[in-house]
CHARMM-style PDB file with segment names, atoms N, HN, CA, C and O in Angstrom:
ATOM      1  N   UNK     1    -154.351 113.620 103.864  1.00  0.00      PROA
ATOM      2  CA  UNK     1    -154.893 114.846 103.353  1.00  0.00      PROA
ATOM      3  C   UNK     1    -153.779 115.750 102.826  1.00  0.00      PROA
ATOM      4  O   UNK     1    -154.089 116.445 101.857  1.00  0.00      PROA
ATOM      5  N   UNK     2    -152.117 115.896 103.458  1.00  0.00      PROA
ATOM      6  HN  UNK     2    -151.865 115.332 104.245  1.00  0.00      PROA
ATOM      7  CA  UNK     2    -151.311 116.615 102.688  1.00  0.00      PROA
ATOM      8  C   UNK     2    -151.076 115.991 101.610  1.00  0.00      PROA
ATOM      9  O   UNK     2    -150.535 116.611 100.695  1.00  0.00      PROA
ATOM     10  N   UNK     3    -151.366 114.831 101.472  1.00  0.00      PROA
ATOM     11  HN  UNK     3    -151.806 114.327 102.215  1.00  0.00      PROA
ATOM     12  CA  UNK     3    -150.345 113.806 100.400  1.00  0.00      PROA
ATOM     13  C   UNK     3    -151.311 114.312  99.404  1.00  0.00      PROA
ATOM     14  O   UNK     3    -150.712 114.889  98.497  1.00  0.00      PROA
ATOM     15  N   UNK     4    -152.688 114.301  99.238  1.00  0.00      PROA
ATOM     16  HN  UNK     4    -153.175 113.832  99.975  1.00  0.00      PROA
ATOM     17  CA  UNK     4    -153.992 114.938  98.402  1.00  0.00      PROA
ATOM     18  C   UNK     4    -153.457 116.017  98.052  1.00  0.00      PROA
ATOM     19  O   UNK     4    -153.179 116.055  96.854  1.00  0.00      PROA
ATOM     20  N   UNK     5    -153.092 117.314  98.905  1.00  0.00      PROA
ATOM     21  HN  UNK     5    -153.318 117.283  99.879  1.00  0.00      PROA
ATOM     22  CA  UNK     5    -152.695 118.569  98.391  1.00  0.00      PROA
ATOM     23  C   UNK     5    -151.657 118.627  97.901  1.00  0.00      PROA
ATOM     24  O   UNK     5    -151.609 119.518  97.054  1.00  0.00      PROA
ATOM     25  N   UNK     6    -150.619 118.003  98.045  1.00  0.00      PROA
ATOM     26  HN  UNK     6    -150.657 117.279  98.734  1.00  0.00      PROA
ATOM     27  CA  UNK     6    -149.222 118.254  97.366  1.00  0.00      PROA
ATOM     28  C   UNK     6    -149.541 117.765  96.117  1.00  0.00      PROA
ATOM     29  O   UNK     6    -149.129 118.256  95.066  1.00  0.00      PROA
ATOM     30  N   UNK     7    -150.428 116.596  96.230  1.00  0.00      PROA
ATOM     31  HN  UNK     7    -150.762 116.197  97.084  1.00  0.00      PROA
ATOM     32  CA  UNK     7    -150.680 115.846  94.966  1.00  0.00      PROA
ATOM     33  C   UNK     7    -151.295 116.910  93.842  1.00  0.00      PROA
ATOM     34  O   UNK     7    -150.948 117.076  92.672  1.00  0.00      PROA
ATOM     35  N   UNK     8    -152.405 117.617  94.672  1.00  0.00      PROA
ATOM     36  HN  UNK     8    -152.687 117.482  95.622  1.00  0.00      PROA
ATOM     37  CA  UNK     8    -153.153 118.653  93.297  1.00  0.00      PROA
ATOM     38  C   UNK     8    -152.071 119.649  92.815  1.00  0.00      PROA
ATOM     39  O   UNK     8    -151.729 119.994  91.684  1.00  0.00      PROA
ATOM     40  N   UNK     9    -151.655 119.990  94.029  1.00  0.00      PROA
ATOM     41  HN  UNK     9    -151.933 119.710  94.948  1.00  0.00      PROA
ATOM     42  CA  UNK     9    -150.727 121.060  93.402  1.00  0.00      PROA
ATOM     43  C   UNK     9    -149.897 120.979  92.807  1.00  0.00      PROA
ATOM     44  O   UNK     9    -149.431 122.069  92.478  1.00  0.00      PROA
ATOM     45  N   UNK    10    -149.259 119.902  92.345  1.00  0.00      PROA
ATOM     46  HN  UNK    10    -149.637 119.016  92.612  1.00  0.00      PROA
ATOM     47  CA  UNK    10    -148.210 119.362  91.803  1.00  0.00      PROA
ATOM     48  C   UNK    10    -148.831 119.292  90.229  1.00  0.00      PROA
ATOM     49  O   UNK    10    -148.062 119.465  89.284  1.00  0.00      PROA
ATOM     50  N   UNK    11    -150.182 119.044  90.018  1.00  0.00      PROA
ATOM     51  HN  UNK    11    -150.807 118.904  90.786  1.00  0.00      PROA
ATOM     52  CA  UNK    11    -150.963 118.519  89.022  1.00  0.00      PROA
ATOM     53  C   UNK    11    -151.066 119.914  87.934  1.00  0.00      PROA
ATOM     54  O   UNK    11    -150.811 120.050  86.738  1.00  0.00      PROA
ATOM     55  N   UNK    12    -151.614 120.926  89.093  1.00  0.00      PROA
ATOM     56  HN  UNK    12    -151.821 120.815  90.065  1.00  0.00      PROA
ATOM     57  CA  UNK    12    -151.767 122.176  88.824  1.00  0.00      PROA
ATOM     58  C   UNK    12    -150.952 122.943  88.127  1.00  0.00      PROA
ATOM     59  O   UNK    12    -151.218 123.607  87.126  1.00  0.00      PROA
ATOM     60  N   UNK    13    -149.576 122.791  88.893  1.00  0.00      PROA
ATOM     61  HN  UNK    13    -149.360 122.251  89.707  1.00  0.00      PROA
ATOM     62  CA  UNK    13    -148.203 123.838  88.565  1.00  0.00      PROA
ATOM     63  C   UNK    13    -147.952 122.475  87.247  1.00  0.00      PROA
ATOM     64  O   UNK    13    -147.675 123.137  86.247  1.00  0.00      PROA
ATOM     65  N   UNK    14    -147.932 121.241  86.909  1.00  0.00      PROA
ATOM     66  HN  UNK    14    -148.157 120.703  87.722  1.00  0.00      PROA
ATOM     67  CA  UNK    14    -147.266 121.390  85.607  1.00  0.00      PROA
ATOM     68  C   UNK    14    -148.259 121.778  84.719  1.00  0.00      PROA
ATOM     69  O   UNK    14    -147.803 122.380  83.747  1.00  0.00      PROA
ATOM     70  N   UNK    15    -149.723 121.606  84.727  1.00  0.00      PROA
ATOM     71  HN  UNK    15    -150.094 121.118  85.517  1.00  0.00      PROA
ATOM     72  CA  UNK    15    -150.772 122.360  83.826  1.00  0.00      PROA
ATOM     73  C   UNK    15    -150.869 124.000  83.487  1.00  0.00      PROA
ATOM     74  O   UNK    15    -151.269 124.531  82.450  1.00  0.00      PROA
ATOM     75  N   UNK    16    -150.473 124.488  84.456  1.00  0.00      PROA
ATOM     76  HN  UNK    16    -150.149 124.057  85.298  1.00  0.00      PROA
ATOM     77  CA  UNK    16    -150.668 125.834  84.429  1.00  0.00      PROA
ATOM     78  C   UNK    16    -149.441 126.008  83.168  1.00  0.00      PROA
ATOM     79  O   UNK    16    -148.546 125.193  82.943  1.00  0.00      PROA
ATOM     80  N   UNK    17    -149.660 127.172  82.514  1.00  0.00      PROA
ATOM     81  HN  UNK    17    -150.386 127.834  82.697  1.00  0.00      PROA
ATOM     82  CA  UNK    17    -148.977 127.703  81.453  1.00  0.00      PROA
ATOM     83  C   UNK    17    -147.803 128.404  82.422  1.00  0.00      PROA
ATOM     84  O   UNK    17    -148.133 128.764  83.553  1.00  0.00      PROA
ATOM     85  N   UNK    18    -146.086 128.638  81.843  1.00  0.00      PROA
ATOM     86  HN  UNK    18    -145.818 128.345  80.925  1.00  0.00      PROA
ATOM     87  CA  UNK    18    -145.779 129.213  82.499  1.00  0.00      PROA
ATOM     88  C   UNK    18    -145.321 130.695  82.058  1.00  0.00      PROA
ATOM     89  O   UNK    18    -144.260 131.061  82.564  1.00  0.00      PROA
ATOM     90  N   UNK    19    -145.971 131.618  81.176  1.00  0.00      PROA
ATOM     91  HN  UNK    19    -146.832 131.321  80.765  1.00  0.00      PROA
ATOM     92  CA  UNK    19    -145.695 132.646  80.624  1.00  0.00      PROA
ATOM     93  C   UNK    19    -147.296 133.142  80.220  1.00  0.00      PROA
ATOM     94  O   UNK    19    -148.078 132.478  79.540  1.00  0.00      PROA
ATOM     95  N   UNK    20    -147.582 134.573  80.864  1.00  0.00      PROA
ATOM     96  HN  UNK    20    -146.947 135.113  81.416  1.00  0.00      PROA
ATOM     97  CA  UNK    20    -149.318 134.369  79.876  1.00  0.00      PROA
ATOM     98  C   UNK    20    -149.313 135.052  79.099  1.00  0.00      PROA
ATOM     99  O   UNK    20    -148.573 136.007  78.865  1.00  0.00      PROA
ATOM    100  N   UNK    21    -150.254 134.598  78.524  1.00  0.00      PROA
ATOM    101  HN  UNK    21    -150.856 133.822  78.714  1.00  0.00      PROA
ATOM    102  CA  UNK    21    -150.626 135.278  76.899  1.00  0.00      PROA
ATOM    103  C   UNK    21    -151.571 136.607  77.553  1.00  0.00      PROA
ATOM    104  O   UNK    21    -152.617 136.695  78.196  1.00  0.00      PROA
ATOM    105  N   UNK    22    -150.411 137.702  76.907  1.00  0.00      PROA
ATOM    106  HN  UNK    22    -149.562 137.630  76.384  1.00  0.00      PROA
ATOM    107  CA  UNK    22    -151.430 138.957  77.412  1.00  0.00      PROA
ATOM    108  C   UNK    22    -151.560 139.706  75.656  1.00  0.00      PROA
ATOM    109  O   UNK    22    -151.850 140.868  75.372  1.00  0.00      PROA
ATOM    110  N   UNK    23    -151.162 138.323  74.532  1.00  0.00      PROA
ATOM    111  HN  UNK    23    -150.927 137.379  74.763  1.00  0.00      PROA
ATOM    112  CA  UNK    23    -151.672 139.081  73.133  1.00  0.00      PROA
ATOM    113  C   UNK    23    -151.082 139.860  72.577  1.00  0.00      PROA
ATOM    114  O   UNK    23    -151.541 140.398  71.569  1.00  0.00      PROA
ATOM    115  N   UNK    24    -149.424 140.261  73.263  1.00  0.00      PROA
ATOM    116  HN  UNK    24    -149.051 139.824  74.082  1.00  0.00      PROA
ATOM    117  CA  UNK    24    -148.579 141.196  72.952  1.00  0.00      PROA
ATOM    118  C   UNK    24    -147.574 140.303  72.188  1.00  0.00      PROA
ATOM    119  O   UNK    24    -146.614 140.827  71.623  1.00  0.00      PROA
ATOM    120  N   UNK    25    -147.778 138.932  72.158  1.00  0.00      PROA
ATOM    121  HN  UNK    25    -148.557 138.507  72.617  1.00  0.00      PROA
ATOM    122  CA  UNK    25    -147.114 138.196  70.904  1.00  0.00      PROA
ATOM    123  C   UNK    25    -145.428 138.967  71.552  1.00  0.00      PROA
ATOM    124  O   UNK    25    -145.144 139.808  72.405  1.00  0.00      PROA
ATOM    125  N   UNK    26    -144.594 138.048  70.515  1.00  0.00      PROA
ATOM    126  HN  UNK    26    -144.825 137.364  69.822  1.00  0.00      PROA
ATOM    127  CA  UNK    26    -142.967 138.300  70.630  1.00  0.00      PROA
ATOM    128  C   UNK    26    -142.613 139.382  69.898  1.00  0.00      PROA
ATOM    129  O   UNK    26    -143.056 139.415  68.750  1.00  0.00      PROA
ATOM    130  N   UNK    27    -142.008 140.174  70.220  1.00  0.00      PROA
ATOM    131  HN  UNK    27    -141.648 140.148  71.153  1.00  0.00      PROA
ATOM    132  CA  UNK    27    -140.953 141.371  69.830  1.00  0.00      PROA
ATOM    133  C   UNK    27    -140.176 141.032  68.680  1.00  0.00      PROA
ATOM    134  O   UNK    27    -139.984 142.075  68.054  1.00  0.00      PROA
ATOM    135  N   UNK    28    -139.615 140.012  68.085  1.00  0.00      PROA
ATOM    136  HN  UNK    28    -139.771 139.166  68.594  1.00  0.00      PROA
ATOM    137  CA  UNK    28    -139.277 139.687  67.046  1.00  0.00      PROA
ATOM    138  C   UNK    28    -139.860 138.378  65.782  1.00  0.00      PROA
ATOM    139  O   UNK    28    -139.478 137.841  64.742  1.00  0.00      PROA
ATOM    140  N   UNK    29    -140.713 138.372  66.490  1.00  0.00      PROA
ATOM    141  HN  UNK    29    -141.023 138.808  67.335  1.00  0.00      PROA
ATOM    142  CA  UNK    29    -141.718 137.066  65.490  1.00  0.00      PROA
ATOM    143  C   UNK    29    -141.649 137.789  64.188  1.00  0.00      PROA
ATOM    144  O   UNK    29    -141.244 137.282  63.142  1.00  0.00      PROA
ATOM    145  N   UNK    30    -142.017 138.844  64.309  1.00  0.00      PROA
ATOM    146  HN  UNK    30    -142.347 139.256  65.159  1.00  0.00      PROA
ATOM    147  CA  UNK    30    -142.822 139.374  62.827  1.00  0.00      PROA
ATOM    148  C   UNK    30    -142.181 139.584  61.940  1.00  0.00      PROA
ATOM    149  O   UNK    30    -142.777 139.595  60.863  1.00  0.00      PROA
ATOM    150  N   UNK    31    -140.595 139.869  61.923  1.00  0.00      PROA
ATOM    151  HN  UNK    31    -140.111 139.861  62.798  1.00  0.00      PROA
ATOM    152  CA  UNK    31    -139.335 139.949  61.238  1.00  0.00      PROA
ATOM    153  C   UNK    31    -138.876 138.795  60.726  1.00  0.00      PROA
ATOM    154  O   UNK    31    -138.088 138.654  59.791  1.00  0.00      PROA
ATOM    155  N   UNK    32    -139.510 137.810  61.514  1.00  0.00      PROA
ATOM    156  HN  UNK    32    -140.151 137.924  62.274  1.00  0.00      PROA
ATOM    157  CA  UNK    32    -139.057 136.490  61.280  1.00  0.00      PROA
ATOM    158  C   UNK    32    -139.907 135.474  60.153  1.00  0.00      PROA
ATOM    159  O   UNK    32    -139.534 134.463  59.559  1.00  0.00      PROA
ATOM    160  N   UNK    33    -141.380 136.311  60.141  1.00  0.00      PROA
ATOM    161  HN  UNK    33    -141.683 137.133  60.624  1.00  0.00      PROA
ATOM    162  CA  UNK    33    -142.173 135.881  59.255  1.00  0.00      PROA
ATOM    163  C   UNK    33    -141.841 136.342  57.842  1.00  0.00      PROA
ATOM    164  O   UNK    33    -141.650 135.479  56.986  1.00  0.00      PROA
ATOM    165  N   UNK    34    -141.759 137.613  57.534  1.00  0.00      PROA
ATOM    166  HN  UNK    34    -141.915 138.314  58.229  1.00  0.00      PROA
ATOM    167  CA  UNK    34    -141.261 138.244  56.559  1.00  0.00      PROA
ATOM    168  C   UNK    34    -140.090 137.532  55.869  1.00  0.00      PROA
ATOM    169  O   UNK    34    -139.228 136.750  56.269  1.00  0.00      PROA
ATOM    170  N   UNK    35    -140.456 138.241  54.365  1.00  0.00      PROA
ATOM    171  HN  UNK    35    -141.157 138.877  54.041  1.00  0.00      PROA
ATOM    172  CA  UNK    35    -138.783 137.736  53.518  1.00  0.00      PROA
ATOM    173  C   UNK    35    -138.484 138.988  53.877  1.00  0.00      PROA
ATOM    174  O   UNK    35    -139.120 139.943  54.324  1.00  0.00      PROA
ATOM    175  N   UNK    36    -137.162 138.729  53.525  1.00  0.00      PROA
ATOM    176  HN  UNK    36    -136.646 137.953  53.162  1.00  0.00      PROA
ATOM    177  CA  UNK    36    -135.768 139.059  54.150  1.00  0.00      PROA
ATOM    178  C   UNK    36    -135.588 140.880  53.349  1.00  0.00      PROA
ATOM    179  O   UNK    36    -134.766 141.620  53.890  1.00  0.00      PROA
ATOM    180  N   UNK    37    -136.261 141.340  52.317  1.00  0.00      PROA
ATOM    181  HN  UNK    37    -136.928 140.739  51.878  1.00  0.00      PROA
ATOM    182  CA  UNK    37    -136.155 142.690  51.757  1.00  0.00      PROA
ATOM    183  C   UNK    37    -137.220 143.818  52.469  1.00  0.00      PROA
ATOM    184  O   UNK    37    -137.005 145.030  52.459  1.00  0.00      PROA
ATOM    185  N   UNK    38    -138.621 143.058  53.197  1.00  0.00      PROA
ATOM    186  HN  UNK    38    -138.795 142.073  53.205  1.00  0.00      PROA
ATOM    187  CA  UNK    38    -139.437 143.825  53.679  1.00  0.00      PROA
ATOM    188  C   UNK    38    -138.809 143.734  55.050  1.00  0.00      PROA
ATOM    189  O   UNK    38    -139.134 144.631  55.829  1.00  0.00      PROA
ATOM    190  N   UNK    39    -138.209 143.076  55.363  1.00  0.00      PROA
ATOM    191  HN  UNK    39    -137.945 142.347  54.731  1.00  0.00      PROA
ATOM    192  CA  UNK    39    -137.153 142.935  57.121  1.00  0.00      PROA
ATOM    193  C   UNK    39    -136.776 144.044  57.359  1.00  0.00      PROA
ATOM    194  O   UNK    39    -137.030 144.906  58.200  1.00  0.00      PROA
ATOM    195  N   UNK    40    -135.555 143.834  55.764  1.00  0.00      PROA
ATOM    196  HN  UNK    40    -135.349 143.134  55.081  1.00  0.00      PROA
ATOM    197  CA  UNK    40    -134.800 145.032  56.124  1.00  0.00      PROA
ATOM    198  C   UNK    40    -135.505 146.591  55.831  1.00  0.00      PROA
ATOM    199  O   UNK    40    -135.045 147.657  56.239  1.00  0.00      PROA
ATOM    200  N   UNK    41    -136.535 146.435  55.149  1.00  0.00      PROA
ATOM    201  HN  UNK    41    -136.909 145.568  54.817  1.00  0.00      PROA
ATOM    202  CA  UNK    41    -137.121 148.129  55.214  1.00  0.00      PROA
ATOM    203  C   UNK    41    -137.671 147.991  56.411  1.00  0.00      PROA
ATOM    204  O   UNK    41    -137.091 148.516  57.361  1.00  0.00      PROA
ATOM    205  N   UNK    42    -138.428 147.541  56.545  1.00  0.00      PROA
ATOM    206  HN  UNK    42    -138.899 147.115  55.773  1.00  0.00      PROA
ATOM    207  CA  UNK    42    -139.208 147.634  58.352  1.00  0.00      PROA
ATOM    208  C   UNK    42    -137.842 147.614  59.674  1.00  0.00      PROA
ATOM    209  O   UNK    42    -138.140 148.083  60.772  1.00  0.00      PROA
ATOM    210  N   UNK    43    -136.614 147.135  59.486  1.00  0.00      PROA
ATOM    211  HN  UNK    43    -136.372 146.754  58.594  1.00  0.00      PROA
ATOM    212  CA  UNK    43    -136.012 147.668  60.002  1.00  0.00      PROA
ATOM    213  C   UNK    43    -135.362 149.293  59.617  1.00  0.00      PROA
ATOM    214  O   UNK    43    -135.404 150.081  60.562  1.00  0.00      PROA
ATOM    215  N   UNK    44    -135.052 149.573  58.921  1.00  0.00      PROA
ATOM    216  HN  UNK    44    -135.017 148.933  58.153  1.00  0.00      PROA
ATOM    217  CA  UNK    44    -134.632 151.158  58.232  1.00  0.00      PROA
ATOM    218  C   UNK    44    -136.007 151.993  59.059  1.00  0.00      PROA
ATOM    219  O   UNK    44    -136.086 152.684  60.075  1.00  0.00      PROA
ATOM    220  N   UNK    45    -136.645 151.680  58.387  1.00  0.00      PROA
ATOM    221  HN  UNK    45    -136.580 151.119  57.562  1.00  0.00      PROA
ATOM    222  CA  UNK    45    -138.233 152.652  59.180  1.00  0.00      PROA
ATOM    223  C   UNK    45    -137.995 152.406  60.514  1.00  0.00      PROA
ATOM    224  O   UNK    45    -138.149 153.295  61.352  1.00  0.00      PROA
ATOM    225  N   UNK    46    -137.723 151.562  60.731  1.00  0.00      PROA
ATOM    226  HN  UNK    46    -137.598 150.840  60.050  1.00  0.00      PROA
ATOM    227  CA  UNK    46    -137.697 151.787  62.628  1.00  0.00      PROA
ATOM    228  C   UNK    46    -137.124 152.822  62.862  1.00  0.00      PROA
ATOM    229  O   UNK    46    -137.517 153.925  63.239  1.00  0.00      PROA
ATOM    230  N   UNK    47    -135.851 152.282  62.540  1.00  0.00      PROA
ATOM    231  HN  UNK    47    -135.532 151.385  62.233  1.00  0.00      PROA
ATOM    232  CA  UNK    47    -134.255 153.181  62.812  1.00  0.00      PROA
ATOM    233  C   UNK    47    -134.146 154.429  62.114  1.00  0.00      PROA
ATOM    234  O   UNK    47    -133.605 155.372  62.692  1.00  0.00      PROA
ATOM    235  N   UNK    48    -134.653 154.581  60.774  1.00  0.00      PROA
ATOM    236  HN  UNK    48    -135.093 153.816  60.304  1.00  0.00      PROA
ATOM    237  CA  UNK    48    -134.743 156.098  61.038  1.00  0.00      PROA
ATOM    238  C   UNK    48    -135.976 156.583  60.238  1.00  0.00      PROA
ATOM    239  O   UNK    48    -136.127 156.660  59.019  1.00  0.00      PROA
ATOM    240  N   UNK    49    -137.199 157.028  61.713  1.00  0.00      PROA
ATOM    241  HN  UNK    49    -137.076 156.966  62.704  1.00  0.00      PROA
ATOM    242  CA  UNK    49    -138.799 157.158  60.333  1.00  0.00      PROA
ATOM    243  C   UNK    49    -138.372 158.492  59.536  1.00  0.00      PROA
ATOM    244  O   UNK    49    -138.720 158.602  58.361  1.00  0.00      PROA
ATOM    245  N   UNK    50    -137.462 159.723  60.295  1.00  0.00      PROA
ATOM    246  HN  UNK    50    -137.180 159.634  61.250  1.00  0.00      PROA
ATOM    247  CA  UNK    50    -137.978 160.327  59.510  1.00  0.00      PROA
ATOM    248  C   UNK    50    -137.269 160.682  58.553  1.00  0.00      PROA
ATOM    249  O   UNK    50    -137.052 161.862  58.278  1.00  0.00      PROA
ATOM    250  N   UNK    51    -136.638 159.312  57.677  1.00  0.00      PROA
ATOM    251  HN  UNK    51    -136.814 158.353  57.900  1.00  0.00      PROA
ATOM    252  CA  UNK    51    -136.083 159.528  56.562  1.00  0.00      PROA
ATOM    253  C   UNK    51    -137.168 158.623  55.694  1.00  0.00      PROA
ATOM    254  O   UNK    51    -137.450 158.779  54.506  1.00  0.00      PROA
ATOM    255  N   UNK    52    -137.693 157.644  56.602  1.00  0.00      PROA
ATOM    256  HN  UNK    52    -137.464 157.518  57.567  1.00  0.00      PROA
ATOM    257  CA  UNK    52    -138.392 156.827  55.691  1.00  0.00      PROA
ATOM    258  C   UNK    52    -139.769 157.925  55.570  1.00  0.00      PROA
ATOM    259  O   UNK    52    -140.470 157.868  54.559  1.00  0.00      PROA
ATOM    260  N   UNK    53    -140.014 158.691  56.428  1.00  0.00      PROA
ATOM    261  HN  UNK    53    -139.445 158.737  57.249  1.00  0.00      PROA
ATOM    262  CA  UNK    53    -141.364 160.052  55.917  1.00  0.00      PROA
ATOM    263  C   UNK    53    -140.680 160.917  55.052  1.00  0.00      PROA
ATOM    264  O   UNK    53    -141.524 161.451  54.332  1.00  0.00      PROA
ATOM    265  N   UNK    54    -139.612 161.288  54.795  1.00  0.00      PROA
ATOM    266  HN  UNK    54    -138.927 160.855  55.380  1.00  0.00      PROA
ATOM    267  CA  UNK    54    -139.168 161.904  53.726  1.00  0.00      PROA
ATOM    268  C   UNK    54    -139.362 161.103  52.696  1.00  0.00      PROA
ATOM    269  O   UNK    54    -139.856 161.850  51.851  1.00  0.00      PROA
ATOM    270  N   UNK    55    -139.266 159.860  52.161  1.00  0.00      PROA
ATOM    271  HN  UNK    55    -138.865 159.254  52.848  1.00  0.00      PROA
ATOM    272  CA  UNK    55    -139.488 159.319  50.856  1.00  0.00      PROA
ATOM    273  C   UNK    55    -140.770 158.933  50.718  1.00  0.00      PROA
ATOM    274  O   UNK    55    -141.307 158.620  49.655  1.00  0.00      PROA
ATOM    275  N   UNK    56    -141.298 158.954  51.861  1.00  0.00      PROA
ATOM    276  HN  UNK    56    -140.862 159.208  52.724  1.00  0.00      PROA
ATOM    277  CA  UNK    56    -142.730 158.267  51.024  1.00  0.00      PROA
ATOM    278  C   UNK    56    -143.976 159.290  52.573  1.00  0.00      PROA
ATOM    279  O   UNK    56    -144.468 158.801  53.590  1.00  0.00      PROA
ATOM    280  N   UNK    57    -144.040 160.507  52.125  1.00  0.00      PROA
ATOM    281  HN  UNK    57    -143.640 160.904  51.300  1.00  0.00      PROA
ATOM    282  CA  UNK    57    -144.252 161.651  52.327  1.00  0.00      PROA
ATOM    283  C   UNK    57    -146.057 161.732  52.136  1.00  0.00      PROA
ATOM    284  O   UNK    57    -146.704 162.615  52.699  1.00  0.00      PROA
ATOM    285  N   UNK    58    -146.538 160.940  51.482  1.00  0.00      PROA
ATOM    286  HN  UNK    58    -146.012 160.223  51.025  1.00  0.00      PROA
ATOM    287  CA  UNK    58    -148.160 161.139  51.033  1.00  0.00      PROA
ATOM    288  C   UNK    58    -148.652 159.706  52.118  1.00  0.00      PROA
ATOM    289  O   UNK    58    -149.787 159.591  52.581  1.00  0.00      PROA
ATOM    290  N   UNK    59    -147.668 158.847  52.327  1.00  0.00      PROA
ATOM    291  HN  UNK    59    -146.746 158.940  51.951  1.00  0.00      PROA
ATOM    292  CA  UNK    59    -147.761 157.206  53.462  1.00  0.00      PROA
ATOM    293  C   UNK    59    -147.904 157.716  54.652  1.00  0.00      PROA
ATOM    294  O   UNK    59    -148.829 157.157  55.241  1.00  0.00      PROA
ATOM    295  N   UNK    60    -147.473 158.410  55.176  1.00  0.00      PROA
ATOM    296  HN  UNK    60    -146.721 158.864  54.698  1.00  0.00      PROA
ATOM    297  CA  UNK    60    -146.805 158.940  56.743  1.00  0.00      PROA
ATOM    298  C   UNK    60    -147.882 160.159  56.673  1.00  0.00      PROA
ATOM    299  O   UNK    60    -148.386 160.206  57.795  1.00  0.00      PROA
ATOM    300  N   UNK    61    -148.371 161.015  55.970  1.00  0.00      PROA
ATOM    301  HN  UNK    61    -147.961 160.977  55.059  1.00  0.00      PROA
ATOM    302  CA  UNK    61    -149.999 161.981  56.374  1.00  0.00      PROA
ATOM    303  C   UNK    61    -150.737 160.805  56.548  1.00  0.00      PROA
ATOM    304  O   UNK    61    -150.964 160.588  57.739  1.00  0.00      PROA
ATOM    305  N   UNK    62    -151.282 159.805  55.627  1.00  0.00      PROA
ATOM    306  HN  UNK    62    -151.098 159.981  54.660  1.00  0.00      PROA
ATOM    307  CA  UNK    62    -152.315 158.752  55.694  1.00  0.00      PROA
ATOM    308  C   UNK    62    -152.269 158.193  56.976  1.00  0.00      PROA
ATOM    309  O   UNK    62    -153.361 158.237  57.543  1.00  0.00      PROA
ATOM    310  N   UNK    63    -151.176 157.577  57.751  1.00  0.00      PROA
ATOM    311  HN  UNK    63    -150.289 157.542  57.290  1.00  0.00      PROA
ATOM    312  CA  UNK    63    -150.579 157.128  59.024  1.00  0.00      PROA
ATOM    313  C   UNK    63    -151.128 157.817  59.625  1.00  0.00      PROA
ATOM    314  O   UNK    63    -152.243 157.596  60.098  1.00  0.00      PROA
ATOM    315  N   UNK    64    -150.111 159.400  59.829  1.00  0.00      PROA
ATOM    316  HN  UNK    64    -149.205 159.579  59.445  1.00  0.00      PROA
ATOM    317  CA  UNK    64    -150.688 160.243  61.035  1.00  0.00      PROA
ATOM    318  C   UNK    64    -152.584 160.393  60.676  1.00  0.00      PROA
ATOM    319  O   UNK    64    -153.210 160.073  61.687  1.00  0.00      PROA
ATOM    320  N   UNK    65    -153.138 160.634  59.972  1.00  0.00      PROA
ATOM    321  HN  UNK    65    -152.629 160.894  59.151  1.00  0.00      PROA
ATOM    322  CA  UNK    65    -153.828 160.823  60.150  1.00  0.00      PROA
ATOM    323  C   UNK    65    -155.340 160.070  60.220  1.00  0.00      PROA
ATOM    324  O   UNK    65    -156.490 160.510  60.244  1.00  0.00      PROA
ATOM    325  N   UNK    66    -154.633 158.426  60.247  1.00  0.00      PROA
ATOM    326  HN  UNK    66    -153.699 158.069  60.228  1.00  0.00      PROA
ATOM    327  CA  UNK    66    -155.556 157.235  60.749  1.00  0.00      PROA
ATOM    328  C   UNK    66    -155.287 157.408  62.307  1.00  0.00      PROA
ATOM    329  O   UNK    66    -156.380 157.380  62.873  1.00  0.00      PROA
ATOM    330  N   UNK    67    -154.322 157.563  63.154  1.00  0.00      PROA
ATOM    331  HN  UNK    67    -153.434 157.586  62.695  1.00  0.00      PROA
ATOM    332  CA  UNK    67    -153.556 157.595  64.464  1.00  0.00      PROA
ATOM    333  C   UNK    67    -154.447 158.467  64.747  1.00  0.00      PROA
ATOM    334  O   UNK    67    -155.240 157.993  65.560  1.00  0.00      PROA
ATOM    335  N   UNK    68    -154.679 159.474  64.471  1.00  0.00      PROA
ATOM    336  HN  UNK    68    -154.035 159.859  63.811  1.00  0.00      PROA
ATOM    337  CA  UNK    68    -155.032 161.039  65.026  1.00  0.00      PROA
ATOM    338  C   UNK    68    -156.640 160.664  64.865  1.00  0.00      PROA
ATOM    339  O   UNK    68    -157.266 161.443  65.584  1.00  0.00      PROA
ATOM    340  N   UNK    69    -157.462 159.820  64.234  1.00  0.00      PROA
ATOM    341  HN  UNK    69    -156.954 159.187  63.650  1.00  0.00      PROA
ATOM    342  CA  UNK    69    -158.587 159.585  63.821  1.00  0.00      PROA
ATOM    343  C   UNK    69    -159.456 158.832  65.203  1.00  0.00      PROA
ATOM    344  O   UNK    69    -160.620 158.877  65.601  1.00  0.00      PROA
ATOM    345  N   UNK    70    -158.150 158.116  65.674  1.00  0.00      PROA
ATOM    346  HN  UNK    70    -157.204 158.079  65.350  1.00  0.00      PROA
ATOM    347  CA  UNK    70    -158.508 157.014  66.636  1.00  0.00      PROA
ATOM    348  C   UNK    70    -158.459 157.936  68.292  1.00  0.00      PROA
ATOM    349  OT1 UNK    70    -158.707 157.338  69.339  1.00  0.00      PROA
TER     350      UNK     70
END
């Protein structure tokens, strides 16, 4: 009867996934999908929005005010 349980459990732990999907996907996938010119603006906008809301000033009301909608 232990030899049964070590046996399932053994069956179990290599089936089981070992990381779960809680849908929050990787932190850098999406940079990685992209070509390499929308990278680097989506990095700039990270690093500094509110230069990237200074240039594109009519984008960033539309933003805030889908955010503010929700």
């Amino acid at each position: 009867m232990i030899v049964r349980a070590v046996f399932w459990i053994a069956v179990v732990g290599v089936l089981m996934p070992h990381e779960p999907d809680l849908g929050l996907g990787r932190p850098g996938a999406v940079t990685s999908l992209l070509p390499a010119p929308a990278a680097a603006w989506i990095d700039n906008a990270v690093g500094a929005p509110r230069a990237a809301c200074d240039a594109h000033a009519e984008g960033c009301t539309t933003a805030l005010t889908m955010v503010d909608t929700l």
